[in-house]
N, C-alpha and C positions, 0 to 999 in steps of 0.2 A: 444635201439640201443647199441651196444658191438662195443668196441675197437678191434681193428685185430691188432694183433703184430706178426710180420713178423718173422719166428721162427729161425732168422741165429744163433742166440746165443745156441741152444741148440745143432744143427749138422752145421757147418760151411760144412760141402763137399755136402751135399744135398741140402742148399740154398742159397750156396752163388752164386750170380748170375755173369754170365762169359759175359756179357751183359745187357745195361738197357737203356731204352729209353722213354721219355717223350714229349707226343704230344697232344696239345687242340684241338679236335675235334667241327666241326659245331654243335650248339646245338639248331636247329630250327626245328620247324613243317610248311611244307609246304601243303595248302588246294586249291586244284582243281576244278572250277566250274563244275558238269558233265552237263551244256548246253552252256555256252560260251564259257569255256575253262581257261578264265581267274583265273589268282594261286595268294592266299596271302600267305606270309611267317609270322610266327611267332616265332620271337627270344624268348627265352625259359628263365625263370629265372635259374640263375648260371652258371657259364663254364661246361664244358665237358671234362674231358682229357680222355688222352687210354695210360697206362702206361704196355713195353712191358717188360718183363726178361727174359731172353736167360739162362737157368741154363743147366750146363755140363753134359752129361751119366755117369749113377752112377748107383752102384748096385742095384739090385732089392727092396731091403728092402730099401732103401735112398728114391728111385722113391717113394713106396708106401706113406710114410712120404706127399711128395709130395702133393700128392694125395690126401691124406687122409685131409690136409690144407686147398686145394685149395677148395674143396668140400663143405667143412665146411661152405663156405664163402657164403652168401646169401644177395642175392642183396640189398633188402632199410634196411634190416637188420643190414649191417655192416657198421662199418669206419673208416677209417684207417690215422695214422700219416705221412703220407708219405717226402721223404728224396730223393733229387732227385741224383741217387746216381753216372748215370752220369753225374756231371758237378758238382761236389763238390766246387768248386769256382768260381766266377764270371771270366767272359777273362776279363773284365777290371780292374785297378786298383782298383776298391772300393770296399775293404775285408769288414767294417765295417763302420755301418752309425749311427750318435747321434740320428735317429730318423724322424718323420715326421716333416716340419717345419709351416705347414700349411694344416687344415683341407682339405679332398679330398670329394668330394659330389658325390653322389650316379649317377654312371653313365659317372665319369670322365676320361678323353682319356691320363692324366699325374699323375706323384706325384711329389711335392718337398719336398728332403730329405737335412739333414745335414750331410757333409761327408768333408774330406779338400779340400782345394784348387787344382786343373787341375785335382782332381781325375775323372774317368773315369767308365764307364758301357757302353757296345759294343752291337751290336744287339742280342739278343737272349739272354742272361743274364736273371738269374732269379732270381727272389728276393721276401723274404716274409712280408707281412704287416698285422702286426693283427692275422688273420684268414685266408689270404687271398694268392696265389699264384699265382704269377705275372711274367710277359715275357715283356724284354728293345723290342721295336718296332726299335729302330734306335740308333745309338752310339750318345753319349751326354758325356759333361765334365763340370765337376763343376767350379762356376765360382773362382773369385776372394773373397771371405767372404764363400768359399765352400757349396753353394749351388748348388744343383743336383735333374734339372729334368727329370724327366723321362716318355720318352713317351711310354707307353703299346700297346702290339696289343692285350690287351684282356681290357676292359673298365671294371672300378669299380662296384660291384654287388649291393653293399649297402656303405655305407657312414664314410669314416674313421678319427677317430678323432689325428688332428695332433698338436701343442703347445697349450699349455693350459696355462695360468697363469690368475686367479682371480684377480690382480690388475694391474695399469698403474708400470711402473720399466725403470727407468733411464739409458741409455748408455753413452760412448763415441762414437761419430762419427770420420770419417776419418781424419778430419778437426780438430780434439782437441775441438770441441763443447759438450756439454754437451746437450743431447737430451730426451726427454721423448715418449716411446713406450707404447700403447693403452693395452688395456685387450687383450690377447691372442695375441698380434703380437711379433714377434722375434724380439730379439737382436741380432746385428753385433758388436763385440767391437775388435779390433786388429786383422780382417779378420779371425776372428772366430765366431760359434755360442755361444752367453752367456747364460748359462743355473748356475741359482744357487738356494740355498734354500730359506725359506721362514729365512726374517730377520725383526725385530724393531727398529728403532731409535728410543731411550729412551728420547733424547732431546727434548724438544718442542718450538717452533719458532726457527725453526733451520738458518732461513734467517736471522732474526729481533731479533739483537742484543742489540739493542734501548728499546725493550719489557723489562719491569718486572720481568718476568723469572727471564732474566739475569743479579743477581747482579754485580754490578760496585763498587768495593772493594778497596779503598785507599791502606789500607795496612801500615797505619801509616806516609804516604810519606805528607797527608793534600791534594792531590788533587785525587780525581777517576777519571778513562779514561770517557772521552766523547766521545759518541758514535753520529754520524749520519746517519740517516737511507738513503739510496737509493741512494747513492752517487757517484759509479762506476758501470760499466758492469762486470755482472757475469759471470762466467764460461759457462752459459746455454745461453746467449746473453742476459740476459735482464737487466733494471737499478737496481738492485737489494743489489748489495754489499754495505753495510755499511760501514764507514769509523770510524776507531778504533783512538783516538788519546792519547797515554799512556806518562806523565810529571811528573818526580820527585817531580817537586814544590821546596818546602822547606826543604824534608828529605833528608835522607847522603844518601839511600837503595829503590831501585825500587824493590827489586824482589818480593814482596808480593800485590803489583799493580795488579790488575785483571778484569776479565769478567770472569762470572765465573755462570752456574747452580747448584748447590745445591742437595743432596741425592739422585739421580736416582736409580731407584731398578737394585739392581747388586744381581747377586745370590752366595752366599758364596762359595768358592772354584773353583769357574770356571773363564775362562779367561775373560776378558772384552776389547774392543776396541774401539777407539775415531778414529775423525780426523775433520780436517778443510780447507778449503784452505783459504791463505792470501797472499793476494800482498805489495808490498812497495806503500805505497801514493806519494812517493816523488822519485826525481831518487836518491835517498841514499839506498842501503841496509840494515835494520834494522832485527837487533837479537832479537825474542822474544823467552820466555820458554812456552810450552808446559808441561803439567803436569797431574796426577789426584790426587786429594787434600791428602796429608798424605801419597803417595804410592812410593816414594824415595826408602823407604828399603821393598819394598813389591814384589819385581820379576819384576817391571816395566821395560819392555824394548822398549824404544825412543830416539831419539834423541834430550834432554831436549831443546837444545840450538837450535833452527831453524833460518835463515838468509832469509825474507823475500827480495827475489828481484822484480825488474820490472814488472816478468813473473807470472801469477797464478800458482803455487802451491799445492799439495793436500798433506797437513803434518800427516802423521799418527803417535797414539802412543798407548801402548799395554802394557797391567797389566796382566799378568800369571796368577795368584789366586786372587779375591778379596776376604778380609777378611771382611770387613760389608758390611752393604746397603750404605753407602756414599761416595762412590768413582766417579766422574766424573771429565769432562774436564775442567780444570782452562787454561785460556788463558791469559799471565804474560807479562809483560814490562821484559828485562834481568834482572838478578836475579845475577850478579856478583859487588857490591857497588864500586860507582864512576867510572866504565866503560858505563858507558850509562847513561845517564840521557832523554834519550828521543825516541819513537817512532809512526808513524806515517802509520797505516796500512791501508788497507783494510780487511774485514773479509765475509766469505760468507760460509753457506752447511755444520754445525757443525753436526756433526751423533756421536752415543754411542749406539755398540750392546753390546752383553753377546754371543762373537765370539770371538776366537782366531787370526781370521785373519778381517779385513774390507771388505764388498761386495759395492755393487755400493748404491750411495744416494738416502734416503729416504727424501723429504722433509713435513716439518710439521710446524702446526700453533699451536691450543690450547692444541693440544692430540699428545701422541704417535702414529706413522702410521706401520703399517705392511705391508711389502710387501710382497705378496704372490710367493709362489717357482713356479719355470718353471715346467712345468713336458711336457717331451717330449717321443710319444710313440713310442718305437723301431723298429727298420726296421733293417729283417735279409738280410745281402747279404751274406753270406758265408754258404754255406749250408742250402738252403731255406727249409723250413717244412709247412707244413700246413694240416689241417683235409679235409679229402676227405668222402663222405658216397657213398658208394659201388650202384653202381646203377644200375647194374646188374648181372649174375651169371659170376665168370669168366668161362673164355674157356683156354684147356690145347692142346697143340700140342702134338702128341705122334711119338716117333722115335725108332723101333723096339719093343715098348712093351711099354718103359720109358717117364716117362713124362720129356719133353724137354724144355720145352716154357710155359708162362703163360702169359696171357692178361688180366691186367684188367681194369674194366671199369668203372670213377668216376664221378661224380655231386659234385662241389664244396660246403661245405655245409653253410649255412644263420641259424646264430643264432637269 
């Protein structure tokens, strides 16, 4: 089977068309009983269109051009890319969609796409999915988190694959909850689709600050933070937060007081980033330092000095180049001598990628976790395209001699 390219680009006055029309045709076989009379219909695999062009009177040699094209063209023979070239944009507001958000099964009367918020698609709109070319049945607006479904008067042929993600991926909800989304279901985070790459948290017991893992480092002060496990409500609702409690004791200098994991693999020269959330245990606000061990004069950009209040928190901080593998997050009592001598936190949801910027939480127990990337498959609304295979010969209108008019005539094609 051969590609048909439509030949405006070599004589624009011989084919550019001065009219163009797009219409799906019934694609059924009706059978007759010849002794009762009684008829079954049989709906046909694939749409049907009849795509018309209206091209202007032109000189003789232009027409033969024409001609000589159209000819060429043989029915199961060809197939063509086709560009619907009246209606080059949707009537409704929605130029541009992030894609399908939810798989569509073979044979389905809608699609939901990701597009913004009250965006719009009007009846008759067309839009491309996959392979596929598609007609809005009725006017629809996306909602509030910019979802847009779309009801078709031409049903799905075969079965189109809409978000994909390999593993379970965290959101925020409306509500400031911290939520977890299944394999392949979407994310809503700020009344948008969340779509992001695949990320590691490096960290391990990222809840369970009580673990092993995580050394509890004096820091010469004579006492280490005492940790207790499941102390508070988490950011995600559940008793999960541990309660940090950091005491000078008997030294003059908290700031070397810590919770602290150890060597994480960082890759040299590339950015790395932490973060945690922490609450105040008490209604006092407490200043803790955030850090990554040794990385002061190394590009770190945070805000060392964080002010845990009442409120959860999500403290981020960000090292530009790491120059070894022992860079991670140390979590400090303040760090300016005889201005604090105490604090009393909460801690939960500690993550360390090898990212410039922090994605949403991965949580983990014994091992590193990977969260797998969205991948969302595109959906054209601005200029729909789609492969058509030629399903019969065209037919040419003639107007004193020249060919005027060409019709042709498609079968969607099923890879």
């Amino acid at each position: 089977m051969s590609l048909i390219v439509y030949p405006v680009a070599s004589d624009s006055r011989a084919f550019q068309p001065a009219a163009f029309s797009l219409a799906m045709q019934t694609n059924q076989r009706a059978f007759a009983s010849p002794f009762g009379g009684s008829e079954q219909v049989t709906d046909m695999l694939n749409d049907r269109w009849s795509c018309t062009l209206d091209l202007p009177l032109t000189e003789h040699n232009r027409a033969a051009k024409r001609e000589a094209f159209i000819e060429a063209m043989r029915g199961q023979t060809n197939h063509t890319d086709l560009h619907h070239f009246g209606r080059p944009t949707p009537l409704g507001t929605a130029q541009s969609s992030a894609g399908l958000v939810v798989a569509a099964a073979q044979g389905a009367a809608t699609l939901q796409i990701a597009t913004t918020a009250g965006a719009t698609l009007l009846a008759g709109d067309m839009l491309g999915v996959d392979d596929l070319l598609l007609r809005c049945a009725a006017d629809c607006t996306a909602n509030s988190n910019g979802l847009l479904t779309v009801p078709l008067t031409n049903r799905l042929r075969r079965a189109v694959a809409g978000l994909a993600r390999a593993s379970t991926a965290t959101f925020v909800d409306g509500a400031g909850v911290l939520q977890t989304a299944g394999v392949n279901v979407p994310r809503y985070q700020g009344g948008a689709l969340l779509v992001e790459a695949a990320a590691t948290n490096l960290i391990r017991f990222s809840e369970q600050f009580d673990n092993a893992a995580w050394s509890k480092e004096s820091g010469g002060t004579g006492v280490a933070p005492v940790v207790t496990p499941n102390a508070a409500i988490a950011p995600d609702g559940t008793l999960s937060a541990d309660r940090v409690v950091f005491n000078k004791g008997s030294g003059t200098s908290v700031g070397d007081q810590s919770i602290v994991q150890q060597y994480l693999t960082t890759v040299i020269g590339q950015p790395t980033c932490a973060f945690v959330w922490l609450i105040s245990a008490t209604a006092v606000n407490y200043q803790v330092r955030l850090d990554f061990n040794g990385a002061s004069s190394q590009g770190a950009d945070f805000p060392s000095l964080v002010t845990c209040t009442p409120s959860w928190q999500r403290f981020e901080i960000r090292l530009d180049s790491a120059v070894d593998t022992g860079r991670t997050l140390y979590i400090r009592l303040r760090g300016e001598q005889g201005t604090s001598d105490f604090a009393d936190v909460f801690a939960w949801g500690a993550q360390q990628e090898i990212a410039a910027a922090a994605t949403s939480y991965i949580p983990t127990t014994a091992a590193t976790v990977t969260r797998a990337a969205d991948i969302v498959r595109p959906v054209t609304l601005d200029r729909p395209t789609a492969p058509f295979r030629l399903a019969s010969t065209p037919s040419v209108r003639y107007v004193a001699g020249y060919a005027e008019g060409v019709t042709l005539d498609f079968v969607e094609m099923v890879s």
